[in-house]
N, CA, C and O of each residue as an XYZ file, in Angstrom:
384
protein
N     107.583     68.201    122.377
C     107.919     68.980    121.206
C     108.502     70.305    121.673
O     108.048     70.885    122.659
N     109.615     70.822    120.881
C     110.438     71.689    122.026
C     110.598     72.836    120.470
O     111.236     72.450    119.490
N     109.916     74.207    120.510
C     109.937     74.833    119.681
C     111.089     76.140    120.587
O     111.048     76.893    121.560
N     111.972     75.759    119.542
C     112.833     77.355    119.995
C     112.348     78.708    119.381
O     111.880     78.885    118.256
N     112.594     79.751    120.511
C     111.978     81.347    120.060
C     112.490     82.112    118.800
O     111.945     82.974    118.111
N     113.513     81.614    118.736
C     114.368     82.063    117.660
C     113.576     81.179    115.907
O     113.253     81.673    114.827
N     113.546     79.646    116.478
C     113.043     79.267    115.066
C     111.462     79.541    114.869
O     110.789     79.185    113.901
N     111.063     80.188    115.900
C     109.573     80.968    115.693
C     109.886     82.127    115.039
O     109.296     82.399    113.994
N     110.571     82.720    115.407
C     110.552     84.156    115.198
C     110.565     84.261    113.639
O     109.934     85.155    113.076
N     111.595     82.949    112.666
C     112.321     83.389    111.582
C     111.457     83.197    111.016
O     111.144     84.020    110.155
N     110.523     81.834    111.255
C     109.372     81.240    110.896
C     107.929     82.358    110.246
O     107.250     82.274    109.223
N     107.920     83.416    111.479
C     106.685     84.398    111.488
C     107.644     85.307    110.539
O     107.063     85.584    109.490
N     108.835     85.796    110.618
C     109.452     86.619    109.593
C     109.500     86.566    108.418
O     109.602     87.459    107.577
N     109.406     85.193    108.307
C     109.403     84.572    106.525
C     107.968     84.558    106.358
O     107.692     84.576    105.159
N     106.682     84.526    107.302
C     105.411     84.166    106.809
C     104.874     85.601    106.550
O     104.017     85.746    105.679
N     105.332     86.677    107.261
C     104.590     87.940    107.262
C     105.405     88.360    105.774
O     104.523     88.640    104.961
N     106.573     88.477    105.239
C     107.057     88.786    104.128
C     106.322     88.495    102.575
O     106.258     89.032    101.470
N     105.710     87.001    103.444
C     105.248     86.363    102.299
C     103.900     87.104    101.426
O     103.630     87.257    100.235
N     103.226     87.468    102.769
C     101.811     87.968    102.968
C     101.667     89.490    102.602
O     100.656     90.170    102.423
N     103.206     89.854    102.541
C     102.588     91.698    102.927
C     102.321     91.875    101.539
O     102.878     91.205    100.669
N     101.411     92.835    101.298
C     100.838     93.216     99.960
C     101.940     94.360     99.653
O     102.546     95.113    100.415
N     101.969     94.221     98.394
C     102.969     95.189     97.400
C     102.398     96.333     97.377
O     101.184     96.445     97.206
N     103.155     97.283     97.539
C     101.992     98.946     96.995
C     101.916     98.853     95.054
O     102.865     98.367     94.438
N     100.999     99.247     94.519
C     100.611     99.031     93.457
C     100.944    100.111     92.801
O     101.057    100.079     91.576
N     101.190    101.439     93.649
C     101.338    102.854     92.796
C     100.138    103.380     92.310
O     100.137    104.477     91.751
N      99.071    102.695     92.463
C      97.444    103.296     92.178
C      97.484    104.207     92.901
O      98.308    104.361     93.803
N      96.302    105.186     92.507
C      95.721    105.675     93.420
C      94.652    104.656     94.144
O      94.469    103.503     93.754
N      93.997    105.240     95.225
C      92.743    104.024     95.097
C      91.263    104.294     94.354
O      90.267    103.573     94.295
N      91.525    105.602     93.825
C      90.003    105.582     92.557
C      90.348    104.918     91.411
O      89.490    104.309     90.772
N      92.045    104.974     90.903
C      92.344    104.006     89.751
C      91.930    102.434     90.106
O      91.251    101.614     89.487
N      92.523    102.385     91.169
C      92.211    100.866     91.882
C      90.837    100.289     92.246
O      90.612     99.100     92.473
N      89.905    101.341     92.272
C      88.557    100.979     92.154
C      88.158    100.728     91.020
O      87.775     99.581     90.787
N      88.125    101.947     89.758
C      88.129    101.724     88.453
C      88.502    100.335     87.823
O      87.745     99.733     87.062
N      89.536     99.956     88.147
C      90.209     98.775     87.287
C      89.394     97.603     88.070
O      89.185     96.611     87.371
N      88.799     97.538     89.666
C      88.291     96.357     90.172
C      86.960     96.409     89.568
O      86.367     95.367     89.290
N      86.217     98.119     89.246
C      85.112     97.571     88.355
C      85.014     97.269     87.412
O      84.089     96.486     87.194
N      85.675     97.585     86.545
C      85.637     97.409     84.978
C      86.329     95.621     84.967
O      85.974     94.910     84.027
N      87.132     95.120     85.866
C      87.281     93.756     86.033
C      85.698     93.238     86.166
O      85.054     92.632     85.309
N      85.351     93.569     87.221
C      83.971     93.320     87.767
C      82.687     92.937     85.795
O      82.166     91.903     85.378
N      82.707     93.785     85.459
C      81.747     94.308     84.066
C      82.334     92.884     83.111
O      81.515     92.058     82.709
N      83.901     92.723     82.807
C      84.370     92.347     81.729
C      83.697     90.467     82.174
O      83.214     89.570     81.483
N      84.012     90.603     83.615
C      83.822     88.990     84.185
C      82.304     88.349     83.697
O      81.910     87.262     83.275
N      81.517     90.063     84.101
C      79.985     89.396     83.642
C      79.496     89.373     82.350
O      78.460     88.792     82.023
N      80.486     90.220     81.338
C      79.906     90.093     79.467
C      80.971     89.003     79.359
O      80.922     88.982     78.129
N      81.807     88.167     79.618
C      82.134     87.196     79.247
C      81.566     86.020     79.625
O      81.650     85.056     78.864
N      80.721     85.887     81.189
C      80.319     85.123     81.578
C      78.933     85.045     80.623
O      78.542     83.990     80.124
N      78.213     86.426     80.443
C      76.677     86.210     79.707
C      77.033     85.854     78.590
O      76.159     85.471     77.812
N      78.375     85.871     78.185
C      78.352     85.427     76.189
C      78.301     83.933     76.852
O      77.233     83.375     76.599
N      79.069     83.272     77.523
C      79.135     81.983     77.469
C      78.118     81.106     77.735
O      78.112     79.921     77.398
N      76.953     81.882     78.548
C      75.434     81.313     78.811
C      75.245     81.445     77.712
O      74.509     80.488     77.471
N      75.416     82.104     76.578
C      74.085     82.145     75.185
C      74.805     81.409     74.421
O      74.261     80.791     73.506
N      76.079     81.329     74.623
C      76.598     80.206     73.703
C      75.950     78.645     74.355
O      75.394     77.770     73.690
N      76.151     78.637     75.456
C      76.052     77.604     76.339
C      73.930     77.158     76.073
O      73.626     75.994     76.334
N      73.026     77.903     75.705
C      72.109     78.179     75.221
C      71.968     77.552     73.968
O      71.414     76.464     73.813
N      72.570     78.373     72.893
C      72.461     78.087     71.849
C      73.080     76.265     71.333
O      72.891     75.633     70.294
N      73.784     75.940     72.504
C      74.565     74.753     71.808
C      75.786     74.801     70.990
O      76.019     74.105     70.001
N      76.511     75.667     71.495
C      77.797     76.301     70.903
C      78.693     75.724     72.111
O      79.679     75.061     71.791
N      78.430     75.921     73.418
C      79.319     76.441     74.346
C      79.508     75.033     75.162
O      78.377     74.617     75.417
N      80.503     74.143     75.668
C      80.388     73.408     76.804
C      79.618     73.448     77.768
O      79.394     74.605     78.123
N      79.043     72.582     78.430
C      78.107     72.682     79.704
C      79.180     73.076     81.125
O      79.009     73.722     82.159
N      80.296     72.333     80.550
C      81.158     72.379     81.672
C      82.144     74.065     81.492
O      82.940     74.384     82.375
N      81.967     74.752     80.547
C      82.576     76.226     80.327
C      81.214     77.126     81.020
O      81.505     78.167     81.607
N      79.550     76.663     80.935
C      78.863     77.435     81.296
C      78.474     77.297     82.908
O      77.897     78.120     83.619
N      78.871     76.273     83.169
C      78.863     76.002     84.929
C      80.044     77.335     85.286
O      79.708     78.489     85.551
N      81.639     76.761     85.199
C      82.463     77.630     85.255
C      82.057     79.381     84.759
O      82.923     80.253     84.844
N      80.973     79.616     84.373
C      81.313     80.719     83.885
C      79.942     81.403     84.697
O      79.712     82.608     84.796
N      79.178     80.369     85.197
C      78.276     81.188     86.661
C      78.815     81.250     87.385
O      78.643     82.234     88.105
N      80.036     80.107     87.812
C      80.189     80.124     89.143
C      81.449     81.637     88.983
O      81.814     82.037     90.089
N      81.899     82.206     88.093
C      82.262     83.474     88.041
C      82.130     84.492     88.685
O      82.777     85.162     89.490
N      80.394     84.505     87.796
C      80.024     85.234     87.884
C      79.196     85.705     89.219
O      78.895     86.887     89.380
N      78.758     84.394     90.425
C      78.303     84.452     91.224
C      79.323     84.711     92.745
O      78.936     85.000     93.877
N      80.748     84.474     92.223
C      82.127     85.009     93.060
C      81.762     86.153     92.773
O      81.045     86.658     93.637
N      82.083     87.110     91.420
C      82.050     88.471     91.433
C      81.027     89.384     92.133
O      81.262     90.416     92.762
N      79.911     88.826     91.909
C      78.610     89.663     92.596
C      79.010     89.502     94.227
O      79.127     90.449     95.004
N      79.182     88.164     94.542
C      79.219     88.035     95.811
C      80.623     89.257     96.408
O      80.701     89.766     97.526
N      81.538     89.436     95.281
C      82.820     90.148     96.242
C      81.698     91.764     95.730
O      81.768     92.626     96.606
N      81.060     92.044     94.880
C      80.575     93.567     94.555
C      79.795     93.705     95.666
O      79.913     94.859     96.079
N      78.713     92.767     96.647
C      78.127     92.647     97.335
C      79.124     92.752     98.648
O      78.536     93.185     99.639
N      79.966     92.562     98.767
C      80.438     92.627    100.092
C      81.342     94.215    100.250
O      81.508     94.781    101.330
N      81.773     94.655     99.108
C      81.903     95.418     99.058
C      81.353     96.805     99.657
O      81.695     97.665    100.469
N      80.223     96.491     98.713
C      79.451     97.572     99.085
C      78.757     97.663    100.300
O      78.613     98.670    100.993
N      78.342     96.542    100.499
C      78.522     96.494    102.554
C      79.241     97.183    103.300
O      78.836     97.895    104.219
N      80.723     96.972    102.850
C      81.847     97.504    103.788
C      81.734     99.291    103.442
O      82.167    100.138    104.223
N      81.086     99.601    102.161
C      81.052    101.112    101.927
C      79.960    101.417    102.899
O      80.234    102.067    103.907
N      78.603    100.951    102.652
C      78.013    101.821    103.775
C      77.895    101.137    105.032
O      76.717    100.930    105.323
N      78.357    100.904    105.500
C      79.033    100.003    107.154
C      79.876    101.284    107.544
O      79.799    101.760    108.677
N      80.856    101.937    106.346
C      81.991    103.069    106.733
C      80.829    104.512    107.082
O      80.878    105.338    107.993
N      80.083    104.398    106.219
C      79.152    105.882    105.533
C      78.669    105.776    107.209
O      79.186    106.536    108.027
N      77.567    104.699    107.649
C      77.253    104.631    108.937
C      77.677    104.913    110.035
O      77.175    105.559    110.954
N      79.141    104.137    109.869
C      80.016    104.893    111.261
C      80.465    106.378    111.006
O      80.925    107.153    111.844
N      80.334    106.511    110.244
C      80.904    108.158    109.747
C      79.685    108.988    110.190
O      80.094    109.851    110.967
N      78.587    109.061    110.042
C      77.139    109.738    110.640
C      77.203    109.348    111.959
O      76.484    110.084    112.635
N      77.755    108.509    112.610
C      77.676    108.095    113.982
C      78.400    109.011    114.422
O      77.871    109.722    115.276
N      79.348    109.222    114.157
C      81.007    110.005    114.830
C      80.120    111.488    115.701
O      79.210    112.004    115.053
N      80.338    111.887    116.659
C      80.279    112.837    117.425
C      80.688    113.808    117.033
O      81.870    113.580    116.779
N      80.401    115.080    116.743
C      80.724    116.632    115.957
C      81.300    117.264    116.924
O      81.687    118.421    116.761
């Protein structure tokens, strides 16, 4: 199998283009704001659909989908906030 450097190169040129993230024009406290209030809206839509899903209103198969939501979101708020005090930590570490 005989890969030329050139059809690598165009290859990684077209894949990194694909990938690079757009600037959004946020700031990043707007950009936090809007990931929490995403965060909030995911879990009062997910808890209406358990009480519907409760009451016998709601699909079984809308209230599965609507934990497994809600258990993505916690899990990304949870990692999150890891990565905040993981930063806070190395920041008290740093040498004065």
């Amino acid at each position: 199998m005989d890969i030329k450097s050139t059809l690598a190169a165009q290859v990684y040129t077209q894949a990194q283009t694909a990938v690079k993230p757009e600037p959004s024009g946020r700031s990043p406290a707007e950009a936090f704001s809007a990931a929490a209030q995403d965060f909030m809206t995911t879990l009062r839509e997910s808890e209406e659909t358990v009480k519907a899903g409760l009451a016998g209103r709601a699909d079984p198969q809308a209230v599965v989908e609507a934990l497994a939501a809600t258990e993505l979101a916690v899990q990304t708020a949870v990692a999150v906030r890891d990565k905040v005090v993981e930063a806070y930590q190395e920041i008290l570490r740093m040498p004065v």
